[in-house]
C-alpha positions as CSV (number, residue, x, y, z in Angstrom):
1,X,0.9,17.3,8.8
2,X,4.1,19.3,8.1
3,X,4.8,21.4,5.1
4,X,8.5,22.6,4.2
5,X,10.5,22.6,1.2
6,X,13.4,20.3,1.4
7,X,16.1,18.9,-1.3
8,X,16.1,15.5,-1.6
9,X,18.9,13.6,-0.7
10,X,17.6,11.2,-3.6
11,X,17.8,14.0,-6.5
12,X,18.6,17.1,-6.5
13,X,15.0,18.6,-6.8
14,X,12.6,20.7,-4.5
15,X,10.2,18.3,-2.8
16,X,7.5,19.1,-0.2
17,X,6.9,17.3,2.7
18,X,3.6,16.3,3.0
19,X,3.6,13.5,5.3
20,X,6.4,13.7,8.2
21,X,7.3,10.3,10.8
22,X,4.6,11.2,13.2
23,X,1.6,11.7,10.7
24,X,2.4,8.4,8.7
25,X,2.5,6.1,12.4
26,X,-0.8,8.3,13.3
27,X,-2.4,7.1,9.6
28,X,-0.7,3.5,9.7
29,X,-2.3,3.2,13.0
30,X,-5.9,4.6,11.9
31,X,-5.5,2.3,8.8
32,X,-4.9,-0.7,10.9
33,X,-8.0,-0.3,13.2
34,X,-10.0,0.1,10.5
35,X,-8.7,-3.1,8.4
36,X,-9.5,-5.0,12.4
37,X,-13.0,-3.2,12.6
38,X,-13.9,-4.6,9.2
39,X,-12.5,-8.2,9.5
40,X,-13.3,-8.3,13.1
41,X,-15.1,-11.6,12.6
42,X,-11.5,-13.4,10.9
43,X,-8.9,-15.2,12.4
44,X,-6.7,-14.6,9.2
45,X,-5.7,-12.0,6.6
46,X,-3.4,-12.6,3.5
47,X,-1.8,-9.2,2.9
48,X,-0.3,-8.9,-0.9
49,X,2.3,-5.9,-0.1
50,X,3.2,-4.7,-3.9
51,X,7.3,-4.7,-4.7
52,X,8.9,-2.2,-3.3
53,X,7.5,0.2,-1.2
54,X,4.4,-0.8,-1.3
55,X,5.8,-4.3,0.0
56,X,7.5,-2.2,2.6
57,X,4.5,-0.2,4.0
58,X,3.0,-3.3,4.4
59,X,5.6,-4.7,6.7
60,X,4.4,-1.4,8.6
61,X,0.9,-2.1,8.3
62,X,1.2,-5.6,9.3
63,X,3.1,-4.6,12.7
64,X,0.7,-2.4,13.7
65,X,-2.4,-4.8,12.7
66,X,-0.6,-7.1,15.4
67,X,0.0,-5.4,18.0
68,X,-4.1,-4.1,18.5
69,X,-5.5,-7.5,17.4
70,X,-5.2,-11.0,17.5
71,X,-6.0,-11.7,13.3
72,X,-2.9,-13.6,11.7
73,X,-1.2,-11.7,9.0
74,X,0.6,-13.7,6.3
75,X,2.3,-10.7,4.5
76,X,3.5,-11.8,0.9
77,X,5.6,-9.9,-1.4
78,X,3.2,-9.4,-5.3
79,X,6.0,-8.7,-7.5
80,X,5.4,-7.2,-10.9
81,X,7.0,-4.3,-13.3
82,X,5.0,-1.2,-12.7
83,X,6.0,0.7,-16.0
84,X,5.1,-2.3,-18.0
85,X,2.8,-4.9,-16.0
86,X,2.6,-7.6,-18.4
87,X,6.6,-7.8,-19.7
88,X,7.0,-10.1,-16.6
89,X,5.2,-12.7,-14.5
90,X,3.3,-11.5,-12.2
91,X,3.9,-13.5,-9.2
92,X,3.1,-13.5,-5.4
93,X,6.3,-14.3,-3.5
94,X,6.6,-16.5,-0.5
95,X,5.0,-20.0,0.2
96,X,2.7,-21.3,-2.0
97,X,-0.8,-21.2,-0.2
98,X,-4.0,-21.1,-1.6
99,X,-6.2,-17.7,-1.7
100,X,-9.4,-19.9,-1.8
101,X,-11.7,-18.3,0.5
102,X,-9.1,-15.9,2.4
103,X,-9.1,-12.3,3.0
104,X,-6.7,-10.7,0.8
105,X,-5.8,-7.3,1.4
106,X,-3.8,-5.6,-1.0
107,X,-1.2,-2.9,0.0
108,X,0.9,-0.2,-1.7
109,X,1.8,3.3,-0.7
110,X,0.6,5.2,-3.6
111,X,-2.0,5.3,-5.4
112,X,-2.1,7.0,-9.1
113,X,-4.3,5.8,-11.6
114,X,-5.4,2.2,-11.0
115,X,-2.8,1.0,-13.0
116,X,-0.5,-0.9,-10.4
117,X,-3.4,-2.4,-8.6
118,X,-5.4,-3.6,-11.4
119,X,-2.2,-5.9,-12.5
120,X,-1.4,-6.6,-9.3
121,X,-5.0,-8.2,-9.1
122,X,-4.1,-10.8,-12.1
123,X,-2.5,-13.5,-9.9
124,X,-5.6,-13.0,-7.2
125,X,-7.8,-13.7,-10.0
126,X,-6.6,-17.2,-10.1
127,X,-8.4,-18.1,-7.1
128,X,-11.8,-17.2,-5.5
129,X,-11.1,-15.2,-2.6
130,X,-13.7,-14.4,0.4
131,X,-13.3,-10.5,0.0
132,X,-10.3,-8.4,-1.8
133,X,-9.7,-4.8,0.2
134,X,-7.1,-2.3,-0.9
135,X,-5.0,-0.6,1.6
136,X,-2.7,2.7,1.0
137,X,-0.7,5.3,2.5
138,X,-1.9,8.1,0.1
139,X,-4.5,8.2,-2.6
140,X,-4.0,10.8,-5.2
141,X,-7.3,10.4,-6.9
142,X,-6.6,10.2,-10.3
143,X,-8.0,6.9,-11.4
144,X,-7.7,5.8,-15.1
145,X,-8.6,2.1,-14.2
146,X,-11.6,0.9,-11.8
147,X,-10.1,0.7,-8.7
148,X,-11.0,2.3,-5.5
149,X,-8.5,2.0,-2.2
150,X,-11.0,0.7,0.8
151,X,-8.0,1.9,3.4
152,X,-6.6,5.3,2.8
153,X,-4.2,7.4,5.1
154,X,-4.2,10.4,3.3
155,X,-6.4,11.7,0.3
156,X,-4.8,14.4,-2.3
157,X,-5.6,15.8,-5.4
158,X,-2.5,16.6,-7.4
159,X,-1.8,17.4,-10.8
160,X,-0.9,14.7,-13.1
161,X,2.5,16.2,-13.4
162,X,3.2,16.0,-9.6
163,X,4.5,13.3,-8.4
164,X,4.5,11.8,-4.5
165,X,7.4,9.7,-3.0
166,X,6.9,7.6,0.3
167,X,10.4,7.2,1.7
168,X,10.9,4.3,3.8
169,X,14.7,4.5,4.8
170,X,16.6,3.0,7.7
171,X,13.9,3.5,10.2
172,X,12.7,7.1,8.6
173,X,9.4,7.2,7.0
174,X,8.5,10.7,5.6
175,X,6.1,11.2,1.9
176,X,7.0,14.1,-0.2
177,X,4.9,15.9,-3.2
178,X,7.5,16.3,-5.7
């Protein structure tokens, strides 16, 4: 893991980088052979990658699950507004299957309080699914709502006033404490 501080070519503001190219492939790739180790048994995974990049990460997540296993990933795009969950729909993108009795893994690359997940979890609720898992890059630990992540590349404690940024960017991923 590399630390430096860097300005952002997003803002103007000091950032530090806490997760660097190399250490988010090393924890994708970790992430990924545990998600096979604990579905071993499945031919198929629905993975709910939420808007943005969360959706992103899970294109990234997805790649790597298929290239050490032979599980089908059917990556879907869960759209909803993060600031205020219910002033939209809350809709899972892409073809209209059923979650009956699937695997659904949901994916995002931070997690704050809860807050994202636990809407995100509203259109999932619809259905009866097998078993719900919760994949992300980093985990900051400060949960307001009751959701734990099952799949975690890197743990933090921050202050509430600190903020972390996964950039995903033309081939460049990097995650800064800002």
């Amino acid at each position: 893991m590399l630390l430096t501080q860097q300005n952002s070519y997003f803002s103007p503001m000091k950032r530090t980088l806490i997760l660097d190219q190399a250490a988010i492939s090393q924890k994708t790739r970790r992430i990924a052979y545990q998600i096979v180790e604990d579905n071993y048994d499945e031919k198929e995974i629905i993975m709910l990658g939420i808007d943005g990049t969360g959706y992103e990460y899970a294109q990234l997540l997805k790649k790597e699950i298929e290239s050490i296993s032979e599980i089908s990933i059917k990556l879907l795009n869960l759209k909803l507004d993060k600031q205020k969950p219910l002033s939209h729909p809350i809709e899972i993108g892409g073809t209209k299957l059923s979650l009956d009795n699937k695997v659904i893994l949901m994916v995002d690359d931070v997690a704050n309080t809860g807050k994202t997940m636990y809407y995100a979890l509203k259109p999932v609720m619809e259905y009866s699914p097998r078993k719900v898992q919760v994949a992300v890059l980093v985990d900051r630990q400060h949960k307001l709502f009751p959701i734990s992540s099952d799949f975690v590349g890197l743990s933090l404690n921050t202050t509430m006033q600190e903020h972390i940024r996964v950039e995903l960017v033309k081939g460049k991923a990097e995650a800064y404490l800002i």
